[in-house]
PAZAPA-4460 file (N, C-alpha, C; in steps of 0.05 Angstrom, whole numbers, plus 32768, in hexadecimal, padded with zeros to 4 digits):
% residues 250
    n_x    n_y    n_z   ca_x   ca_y   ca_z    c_x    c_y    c_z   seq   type   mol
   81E5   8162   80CF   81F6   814A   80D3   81EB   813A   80EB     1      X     A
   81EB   8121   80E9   81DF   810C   80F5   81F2   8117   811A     2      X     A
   81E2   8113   812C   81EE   8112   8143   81FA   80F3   8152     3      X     A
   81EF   80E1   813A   8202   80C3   8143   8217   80BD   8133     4      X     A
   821B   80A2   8132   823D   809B   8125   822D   808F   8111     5      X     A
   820F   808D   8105   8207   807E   80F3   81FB   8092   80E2     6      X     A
   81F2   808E   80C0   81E2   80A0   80B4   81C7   809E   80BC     7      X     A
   81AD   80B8   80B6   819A   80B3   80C2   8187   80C6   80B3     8      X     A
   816E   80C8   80B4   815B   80D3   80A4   813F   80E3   80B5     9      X     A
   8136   80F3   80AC   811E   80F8   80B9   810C   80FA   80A4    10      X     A
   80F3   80E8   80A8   80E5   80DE   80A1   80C9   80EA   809C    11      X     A
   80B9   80F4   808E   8099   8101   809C   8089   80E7   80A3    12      X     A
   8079   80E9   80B6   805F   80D9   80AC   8049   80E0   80A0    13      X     A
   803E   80CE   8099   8021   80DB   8086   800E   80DE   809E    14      X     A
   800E   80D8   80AF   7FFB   80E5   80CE   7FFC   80F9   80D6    15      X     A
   801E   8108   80CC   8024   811E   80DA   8024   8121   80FB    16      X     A
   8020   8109   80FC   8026   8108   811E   8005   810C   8132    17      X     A
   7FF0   810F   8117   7FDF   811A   8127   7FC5   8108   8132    18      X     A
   7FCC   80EC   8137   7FBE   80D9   813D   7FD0   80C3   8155    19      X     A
   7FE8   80DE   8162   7FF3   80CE   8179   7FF0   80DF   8191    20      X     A
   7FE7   80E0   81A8   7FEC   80EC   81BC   8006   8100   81C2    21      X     A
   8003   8114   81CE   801D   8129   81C9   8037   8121   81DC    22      X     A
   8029   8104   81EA   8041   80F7   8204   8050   80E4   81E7    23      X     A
   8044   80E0   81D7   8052   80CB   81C5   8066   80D0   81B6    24      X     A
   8081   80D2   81AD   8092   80D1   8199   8087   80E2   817A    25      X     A
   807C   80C7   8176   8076   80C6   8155   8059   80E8   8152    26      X     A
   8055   80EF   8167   8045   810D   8165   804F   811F   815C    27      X     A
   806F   8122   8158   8076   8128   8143   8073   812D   8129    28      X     A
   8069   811D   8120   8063   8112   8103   807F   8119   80F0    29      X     A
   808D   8112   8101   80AC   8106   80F2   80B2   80ED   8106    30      X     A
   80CC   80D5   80F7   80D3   80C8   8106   80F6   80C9   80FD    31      X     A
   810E   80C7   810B   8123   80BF   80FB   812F   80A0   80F8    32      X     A
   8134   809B   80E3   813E   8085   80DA   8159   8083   80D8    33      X     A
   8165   806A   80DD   8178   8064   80D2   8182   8052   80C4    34      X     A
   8197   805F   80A5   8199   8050   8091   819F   8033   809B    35      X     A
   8197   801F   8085   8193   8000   8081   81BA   7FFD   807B    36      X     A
   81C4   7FEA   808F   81DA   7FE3   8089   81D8   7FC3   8084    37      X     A
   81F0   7FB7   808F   81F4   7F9A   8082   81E8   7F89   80A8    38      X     A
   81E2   7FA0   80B8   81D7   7F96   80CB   81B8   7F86   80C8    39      X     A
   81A9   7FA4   80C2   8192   7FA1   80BB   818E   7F8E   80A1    40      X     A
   819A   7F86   8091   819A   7F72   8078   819B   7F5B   8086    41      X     A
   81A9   7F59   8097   81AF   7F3B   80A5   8193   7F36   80B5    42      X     A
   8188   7F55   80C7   8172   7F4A   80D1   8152   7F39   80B9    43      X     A
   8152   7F4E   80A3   8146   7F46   8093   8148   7F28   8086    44      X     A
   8162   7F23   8083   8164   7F02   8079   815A   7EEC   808C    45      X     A
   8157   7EF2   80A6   8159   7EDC   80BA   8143   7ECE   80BC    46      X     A
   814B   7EBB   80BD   8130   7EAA   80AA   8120   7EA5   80CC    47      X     A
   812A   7EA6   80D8   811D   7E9E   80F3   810A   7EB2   8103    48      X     A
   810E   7EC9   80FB   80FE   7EE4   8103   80E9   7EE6   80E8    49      X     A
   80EE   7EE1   80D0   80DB   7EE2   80B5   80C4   7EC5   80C3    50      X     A
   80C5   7EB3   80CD   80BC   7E9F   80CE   80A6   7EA3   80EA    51      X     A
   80B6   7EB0   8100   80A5   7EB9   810F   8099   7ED6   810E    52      X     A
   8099   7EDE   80FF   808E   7EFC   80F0   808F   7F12   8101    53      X     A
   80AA   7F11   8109   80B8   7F29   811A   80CD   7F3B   810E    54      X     A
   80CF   7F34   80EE   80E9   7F44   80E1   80E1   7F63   80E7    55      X     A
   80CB   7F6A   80DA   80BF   7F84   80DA   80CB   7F95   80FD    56      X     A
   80C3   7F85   810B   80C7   7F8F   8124   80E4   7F8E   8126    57      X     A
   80EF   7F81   8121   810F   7F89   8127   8119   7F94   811A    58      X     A
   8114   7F90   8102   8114   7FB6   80E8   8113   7FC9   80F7    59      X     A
   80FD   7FD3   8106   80F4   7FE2   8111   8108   7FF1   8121    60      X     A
   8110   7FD7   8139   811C   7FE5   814C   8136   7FE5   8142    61      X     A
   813D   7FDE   812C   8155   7FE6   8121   8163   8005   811A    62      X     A
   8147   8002   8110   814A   8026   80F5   813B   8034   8107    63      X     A
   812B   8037   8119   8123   8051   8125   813D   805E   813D    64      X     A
   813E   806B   8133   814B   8079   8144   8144   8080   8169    65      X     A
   812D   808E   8165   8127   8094   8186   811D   8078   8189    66      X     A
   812A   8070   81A3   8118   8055   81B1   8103   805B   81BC    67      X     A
   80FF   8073   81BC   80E5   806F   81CF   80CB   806F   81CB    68      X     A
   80CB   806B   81AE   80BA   8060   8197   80B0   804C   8196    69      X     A
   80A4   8041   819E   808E   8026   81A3   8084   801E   817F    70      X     A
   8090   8009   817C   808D   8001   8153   806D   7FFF   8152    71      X     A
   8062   7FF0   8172   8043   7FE8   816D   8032   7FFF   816F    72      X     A
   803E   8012   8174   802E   8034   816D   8023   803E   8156    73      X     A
   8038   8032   8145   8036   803C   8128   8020   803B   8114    74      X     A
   800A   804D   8111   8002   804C   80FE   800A   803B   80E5    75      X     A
   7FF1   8028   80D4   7FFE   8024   80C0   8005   802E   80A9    76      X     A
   7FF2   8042   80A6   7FFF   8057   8095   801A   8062   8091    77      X     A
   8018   8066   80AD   803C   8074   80B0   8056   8056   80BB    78      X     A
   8048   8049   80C0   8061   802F   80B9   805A   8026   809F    79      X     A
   8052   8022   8082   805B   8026   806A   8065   803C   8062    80      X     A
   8062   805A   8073   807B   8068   8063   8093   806C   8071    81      X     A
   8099   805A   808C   80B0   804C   808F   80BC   803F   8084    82      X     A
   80AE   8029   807E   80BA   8011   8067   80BF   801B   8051    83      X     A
   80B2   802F   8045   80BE   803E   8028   80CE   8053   802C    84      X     A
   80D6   805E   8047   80E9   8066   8048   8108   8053   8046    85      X     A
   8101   8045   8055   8115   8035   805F   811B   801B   804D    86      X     A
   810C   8021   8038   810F   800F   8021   811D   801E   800E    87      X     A
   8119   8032   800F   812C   804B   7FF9   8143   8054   8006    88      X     A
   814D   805C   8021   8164   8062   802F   816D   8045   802D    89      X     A
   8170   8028   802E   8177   800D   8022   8181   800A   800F    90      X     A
   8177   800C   7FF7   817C   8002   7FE2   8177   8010   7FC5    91      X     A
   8167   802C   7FCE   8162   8041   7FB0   814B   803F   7FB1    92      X     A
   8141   8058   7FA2   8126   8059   7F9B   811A   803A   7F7D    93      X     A
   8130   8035   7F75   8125   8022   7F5E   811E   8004   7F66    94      X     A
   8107   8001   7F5E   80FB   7FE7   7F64   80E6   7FD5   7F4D    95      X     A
   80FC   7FC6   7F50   80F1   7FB4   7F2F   80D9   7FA2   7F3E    96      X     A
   80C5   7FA2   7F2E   80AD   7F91   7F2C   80AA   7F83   7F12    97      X     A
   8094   7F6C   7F15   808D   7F62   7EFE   8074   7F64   7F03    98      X     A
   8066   7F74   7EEB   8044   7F72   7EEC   803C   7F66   7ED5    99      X     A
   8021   7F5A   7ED5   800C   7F4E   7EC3   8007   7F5F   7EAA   100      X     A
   8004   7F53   7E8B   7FF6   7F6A   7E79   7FDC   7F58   7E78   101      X     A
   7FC8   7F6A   7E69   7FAF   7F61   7E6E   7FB0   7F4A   7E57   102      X     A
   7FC1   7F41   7E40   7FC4   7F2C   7E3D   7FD5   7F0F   7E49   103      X     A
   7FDD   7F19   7E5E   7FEB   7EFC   7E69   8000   7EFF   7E71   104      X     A
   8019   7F15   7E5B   802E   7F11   7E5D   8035   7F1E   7E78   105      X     A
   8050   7F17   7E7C   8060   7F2C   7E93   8071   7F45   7E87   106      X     A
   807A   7F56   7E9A   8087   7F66   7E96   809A   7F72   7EAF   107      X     A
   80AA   7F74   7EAA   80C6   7F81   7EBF   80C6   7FA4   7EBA   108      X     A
   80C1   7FAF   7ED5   80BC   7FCA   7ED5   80D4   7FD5   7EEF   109      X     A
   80D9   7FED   7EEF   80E4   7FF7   7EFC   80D7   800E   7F04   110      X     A
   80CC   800E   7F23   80BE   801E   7F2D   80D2   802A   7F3A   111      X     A
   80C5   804C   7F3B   80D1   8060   7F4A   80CC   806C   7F5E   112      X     A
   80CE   805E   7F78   80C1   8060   7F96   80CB   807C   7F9D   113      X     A
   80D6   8084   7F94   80D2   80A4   7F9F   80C8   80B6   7F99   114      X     A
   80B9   80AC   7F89   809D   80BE   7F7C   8088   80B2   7F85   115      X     A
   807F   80A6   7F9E   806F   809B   7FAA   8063   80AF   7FBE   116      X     A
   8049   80B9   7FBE   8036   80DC   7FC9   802A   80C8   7FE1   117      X     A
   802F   80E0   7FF6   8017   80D6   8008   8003   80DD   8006   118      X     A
   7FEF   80D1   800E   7FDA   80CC   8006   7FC9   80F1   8018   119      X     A
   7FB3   80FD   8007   7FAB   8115   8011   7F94   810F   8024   120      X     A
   7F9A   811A   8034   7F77   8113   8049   7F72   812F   8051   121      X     A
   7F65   812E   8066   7F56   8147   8071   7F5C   8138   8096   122      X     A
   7F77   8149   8095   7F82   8144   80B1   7F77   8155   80C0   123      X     A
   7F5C   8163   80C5   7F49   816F   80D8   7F40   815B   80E5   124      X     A
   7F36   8143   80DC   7F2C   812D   80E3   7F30   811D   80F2   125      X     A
   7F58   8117   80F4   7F65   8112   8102   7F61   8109   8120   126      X     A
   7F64   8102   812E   7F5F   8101   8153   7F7B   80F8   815E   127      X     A
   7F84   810B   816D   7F96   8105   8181   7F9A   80E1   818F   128      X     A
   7F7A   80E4   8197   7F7C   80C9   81A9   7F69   80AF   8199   129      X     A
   7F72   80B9   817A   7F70   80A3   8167   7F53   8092   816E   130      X     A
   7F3F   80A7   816E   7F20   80A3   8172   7F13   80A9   8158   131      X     A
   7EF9   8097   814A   7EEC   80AC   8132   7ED0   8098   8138   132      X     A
   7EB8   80A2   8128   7EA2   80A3   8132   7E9E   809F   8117   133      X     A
   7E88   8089   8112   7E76   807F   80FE   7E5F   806C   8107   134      X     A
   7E4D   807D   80F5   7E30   807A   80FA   7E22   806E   80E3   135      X     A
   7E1C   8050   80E9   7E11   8048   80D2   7DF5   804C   80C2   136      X     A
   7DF0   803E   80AE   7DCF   8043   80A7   7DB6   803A   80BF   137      X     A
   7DBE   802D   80CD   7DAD   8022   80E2   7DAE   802D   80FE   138      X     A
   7DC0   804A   8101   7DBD   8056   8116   7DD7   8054   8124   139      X     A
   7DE6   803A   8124   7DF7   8034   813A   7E09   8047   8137   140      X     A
   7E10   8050   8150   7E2F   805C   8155   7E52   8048   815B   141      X     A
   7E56   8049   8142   7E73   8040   8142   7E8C   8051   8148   142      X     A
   7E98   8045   8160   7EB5   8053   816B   7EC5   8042   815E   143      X     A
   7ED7   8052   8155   7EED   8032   814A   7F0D   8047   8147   144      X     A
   7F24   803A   8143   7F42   8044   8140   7F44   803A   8127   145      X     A
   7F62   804D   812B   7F6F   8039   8110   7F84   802D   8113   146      X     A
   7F84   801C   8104   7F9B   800D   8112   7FAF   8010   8114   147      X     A
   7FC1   8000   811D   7FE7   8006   8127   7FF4   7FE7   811F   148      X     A
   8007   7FEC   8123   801F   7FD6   8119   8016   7FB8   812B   149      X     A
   8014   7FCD   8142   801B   7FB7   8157   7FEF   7FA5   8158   150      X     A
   7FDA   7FBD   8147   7FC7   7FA5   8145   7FCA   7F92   8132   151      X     A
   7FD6   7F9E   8117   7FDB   7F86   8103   7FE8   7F73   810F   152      X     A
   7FFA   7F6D   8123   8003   7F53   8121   7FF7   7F48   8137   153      X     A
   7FDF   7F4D   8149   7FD0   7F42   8152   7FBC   7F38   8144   154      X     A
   7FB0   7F42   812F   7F9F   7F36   811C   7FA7   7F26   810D   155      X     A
   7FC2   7F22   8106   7FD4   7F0E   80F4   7FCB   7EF6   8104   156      X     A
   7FDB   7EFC   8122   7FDB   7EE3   8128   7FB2   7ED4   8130   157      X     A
   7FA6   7EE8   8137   7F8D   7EE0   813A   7F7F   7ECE   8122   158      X     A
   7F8D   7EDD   80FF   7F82   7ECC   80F4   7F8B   7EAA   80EF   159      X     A
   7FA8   7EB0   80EF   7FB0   7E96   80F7   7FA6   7E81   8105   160      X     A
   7FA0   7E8B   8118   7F9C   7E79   812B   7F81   7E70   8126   161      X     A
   7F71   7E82   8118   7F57   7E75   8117   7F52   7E67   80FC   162      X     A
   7F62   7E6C   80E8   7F61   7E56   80DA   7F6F   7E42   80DC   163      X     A
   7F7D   7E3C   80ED   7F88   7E21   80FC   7F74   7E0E   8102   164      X     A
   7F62   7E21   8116   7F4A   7E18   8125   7F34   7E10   8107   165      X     A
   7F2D   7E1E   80F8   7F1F   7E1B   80EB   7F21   7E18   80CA   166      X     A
   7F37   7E10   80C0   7F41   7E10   80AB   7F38   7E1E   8091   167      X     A
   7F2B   7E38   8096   7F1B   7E53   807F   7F34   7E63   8083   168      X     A
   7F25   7E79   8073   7F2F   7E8A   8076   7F3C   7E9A   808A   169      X     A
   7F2F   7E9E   80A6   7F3E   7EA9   80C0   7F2C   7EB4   80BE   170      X     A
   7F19   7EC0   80AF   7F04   7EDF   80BC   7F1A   7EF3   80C6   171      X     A
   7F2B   7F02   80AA   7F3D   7F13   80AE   7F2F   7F29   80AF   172      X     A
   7F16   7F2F   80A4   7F0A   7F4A   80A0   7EFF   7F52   80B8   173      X     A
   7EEE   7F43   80C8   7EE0   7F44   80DD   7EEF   7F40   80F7   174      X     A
   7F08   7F34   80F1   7F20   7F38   8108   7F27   7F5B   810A   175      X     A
   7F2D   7F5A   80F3   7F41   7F7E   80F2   7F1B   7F8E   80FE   176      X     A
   7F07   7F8C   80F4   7EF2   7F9B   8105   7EF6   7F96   811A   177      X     A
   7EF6   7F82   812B   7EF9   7F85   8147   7F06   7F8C   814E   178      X     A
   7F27   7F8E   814A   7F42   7FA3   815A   7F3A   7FBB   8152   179      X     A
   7F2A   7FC1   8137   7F22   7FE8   8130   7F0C   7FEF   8140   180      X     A
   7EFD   7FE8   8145   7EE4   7FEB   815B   7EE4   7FEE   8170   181      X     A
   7EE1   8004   817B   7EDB   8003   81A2   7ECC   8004   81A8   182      X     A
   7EBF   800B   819E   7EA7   8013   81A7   7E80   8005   8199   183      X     A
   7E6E   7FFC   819C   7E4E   7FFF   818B   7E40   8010   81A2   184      X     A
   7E39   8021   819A   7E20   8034   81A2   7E1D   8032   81C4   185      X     A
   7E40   803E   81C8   7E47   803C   81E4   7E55   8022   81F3   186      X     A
   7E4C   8009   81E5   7E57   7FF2   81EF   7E74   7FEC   81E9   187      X     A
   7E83   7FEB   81FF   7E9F   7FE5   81FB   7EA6   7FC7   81FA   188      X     A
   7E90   7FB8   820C   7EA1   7F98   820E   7EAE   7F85   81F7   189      X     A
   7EB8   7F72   81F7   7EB9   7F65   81DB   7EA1   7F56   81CE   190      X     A
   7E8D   7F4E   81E1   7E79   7F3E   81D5   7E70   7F52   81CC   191      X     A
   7E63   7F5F   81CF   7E56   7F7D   81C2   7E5F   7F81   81A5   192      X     A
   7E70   7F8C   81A9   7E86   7F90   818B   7E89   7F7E   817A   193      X     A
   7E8C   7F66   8181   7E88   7F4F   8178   7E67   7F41   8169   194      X     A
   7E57   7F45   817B   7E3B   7F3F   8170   7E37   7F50   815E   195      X     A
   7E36   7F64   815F   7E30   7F7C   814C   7E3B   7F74   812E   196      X     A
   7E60   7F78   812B   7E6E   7F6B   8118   7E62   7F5B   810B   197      X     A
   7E54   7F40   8118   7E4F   7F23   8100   7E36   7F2B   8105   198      X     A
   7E16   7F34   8112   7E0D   7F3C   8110   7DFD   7F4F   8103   199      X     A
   7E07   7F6A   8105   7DF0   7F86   8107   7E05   7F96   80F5   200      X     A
   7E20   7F88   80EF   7E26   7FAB   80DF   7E29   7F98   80BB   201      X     A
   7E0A   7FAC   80B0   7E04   7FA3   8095   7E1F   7FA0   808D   202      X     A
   7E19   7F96   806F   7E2C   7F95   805B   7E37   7FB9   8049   203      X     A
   7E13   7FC6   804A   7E17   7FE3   8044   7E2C   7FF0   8053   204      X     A
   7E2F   7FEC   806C   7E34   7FFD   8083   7E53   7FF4   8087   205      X     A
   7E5F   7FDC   807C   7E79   7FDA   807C   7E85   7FE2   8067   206      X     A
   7E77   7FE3   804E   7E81   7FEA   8036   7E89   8007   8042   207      X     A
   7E6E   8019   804E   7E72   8034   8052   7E88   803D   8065   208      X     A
   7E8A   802B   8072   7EA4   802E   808E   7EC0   802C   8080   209      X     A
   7EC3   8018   8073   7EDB   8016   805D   7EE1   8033   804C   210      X     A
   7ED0   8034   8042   7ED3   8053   8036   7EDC   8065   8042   211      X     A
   7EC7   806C   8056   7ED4   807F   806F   7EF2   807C   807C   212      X     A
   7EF4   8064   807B   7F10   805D   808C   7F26   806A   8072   213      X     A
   7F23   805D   8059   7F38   8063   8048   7F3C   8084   803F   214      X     A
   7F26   8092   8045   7F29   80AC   8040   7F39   80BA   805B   215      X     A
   7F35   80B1   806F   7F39   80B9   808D   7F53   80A7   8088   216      X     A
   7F66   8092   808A   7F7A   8088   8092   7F97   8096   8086   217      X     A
   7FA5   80A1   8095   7FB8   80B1   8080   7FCF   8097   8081   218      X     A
   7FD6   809D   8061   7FE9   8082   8054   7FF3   8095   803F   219      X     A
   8015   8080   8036   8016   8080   801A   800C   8077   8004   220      X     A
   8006   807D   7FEC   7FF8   8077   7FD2   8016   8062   7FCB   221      X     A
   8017   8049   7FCA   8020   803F   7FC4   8012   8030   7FA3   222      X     A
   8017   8044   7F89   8015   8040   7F79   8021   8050   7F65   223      X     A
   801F   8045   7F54   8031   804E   7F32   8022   8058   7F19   224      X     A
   8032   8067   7F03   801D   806F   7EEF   8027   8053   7EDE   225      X     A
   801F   8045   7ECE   802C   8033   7EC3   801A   8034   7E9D   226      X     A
   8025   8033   7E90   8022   803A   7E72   8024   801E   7E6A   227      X     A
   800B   8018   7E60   8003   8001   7E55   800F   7FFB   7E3D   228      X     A
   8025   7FE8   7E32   802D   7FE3   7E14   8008   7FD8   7E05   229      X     A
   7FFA   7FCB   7E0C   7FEB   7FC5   7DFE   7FD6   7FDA   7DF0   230      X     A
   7FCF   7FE9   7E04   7FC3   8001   7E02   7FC2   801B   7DF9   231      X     A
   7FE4   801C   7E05   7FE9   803D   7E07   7FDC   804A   7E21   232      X     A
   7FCE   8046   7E24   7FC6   8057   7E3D   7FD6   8055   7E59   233      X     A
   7FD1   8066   7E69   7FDD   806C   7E7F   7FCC   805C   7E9F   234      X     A
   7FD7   8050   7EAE   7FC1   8045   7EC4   7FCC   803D   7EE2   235      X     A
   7FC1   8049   7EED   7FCE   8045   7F0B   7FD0   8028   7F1F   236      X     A
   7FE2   801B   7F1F   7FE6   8003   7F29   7FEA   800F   7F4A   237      X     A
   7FF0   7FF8   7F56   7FF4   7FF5   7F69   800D   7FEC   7F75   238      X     A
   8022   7FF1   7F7C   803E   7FEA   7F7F   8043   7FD1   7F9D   239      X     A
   8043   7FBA   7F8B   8044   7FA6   7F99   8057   7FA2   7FB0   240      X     A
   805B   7FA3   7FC8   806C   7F9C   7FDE   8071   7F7C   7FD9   241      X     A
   8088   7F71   7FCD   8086   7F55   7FC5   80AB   7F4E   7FD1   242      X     A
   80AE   7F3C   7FCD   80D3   7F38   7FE2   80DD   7F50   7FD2   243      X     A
   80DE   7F51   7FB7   80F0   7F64   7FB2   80F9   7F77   7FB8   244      X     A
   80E5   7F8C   7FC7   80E6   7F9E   7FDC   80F2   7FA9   7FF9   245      X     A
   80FB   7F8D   800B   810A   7F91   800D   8129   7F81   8008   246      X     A
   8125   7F6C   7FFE   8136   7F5F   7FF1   813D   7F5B   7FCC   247      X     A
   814A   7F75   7FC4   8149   7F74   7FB2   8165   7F67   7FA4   248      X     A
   8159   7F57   7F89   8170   7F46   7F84   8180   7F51   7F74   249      X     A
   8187   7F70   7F64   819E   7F76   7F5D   819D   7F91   7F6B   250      X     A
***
């Protein structure tokens, strides 16, 4: 039984806690939540926190229970299986989507988010102080993290701002390398890290880092078996985070 006056949940992470320092909270590798009332619905509607892209964060400090949980700590792995927790203690595991058939039409599905696996890694690999080491085809030594809540919305706004400045795309890819990178072959500064990035790290050598990262990053499999009417066959989609999710309309 809950030790507050509200309902509440404990949660796993898919980190298991083992990519936070043992001074940190979330080293645990549980967090507790608490259920989504007509509070948290109100924070979600507010068009003025959605607009300055701080809902997430006041979600946050809504439903976590211990404060002394820093939201910008959070793995992203393990803040989407916050949000799918706290998307299922909300409103149910059922979540209607509409996906594409490979001829055109639409279709209205009802996905079952509680059959959503975390994802399996090889948590040996893991680092306390959220360090990993990659060595490309050309010798260099790459230090890099992974990321947290609180880098995504520094790279949000970075890309913003640079397609303001420059009206492209933002250079979202090569933004998120620079907050994952500490390190080239000892060099910590930003120009360093930076030259290297648009520079020296091939096209081979990011493909290969991507790989690495996605085998190494512990997450949920946010995906579905979905049975093709056209086909018959069986095929794993990907379960779209779209408003419905957390605003669902029945």
């Amino acid at each position: 039984m809950s030790q507050y006056d509200f309902a509440t949940e404990i949660v796993a992470l898919p980190s298991e806690g083992k990519c936070y320092p043992e001074s940190n909270p979330l080293s645990s590798g549980q967090i507790e939540l608490k259920y989504m009332t007509a509070r948290e619905e109100e924070i979600l509607s507010t068009q003025s926190l959605i607009k300055k892209g701080v809902v997430l964060d006041k979600l946050f400090e809504a439903i976590i229970v211990d404060k002394k949980v820093n939201p910008d700590d959070i793995l992203l792995g393990d803040k989407n299986a916050i949000m799918l927790a706290t998307r299922i203690l909300g409103y149910g595991p059922e979540y209607k989507i509409e996906i594409s058939l490979d001829n055109g039409d639409k279709q209205e599905i009802t996905v079952d988010l509680g059959k959503v696996q975390t994802k399996e890694i090889d948590f040996t690999k893991l680092s306390k102080d959220n360090r990993y080491t990659f060595k490309t085809s050309t010798g260099n030594e790459i230090v890099f993290r992974l990321l947290t809540h609180g880098d995504e919305k520094k790279i949000d706004m970075d890309v913003k701002a640079m397609q303001r400045l420059t009206k492209d795309g933002g250079n979202e890819l090569t933004t998120r390398y620079r907050y994952m990178i500490v390190s080239v072959d000892g060099k910590d500064d930003t120009k360093s890290i930076a030259d290297f990035i648009n520079n020296r790290f091939l096209a081979r050598d990011t493909k290969a880092f991507r790989e690495y990262l996605k085998e190494l990053q512990p997450d949920i499999k946010m995906e579905f078996d979905f049975t093709n009417p056209e086909t018959g066959e069986t095929e794993v989609r990907p379960i779209p985070m779209g408003i419905g999710f957390f605003w669902p309309t029945e």
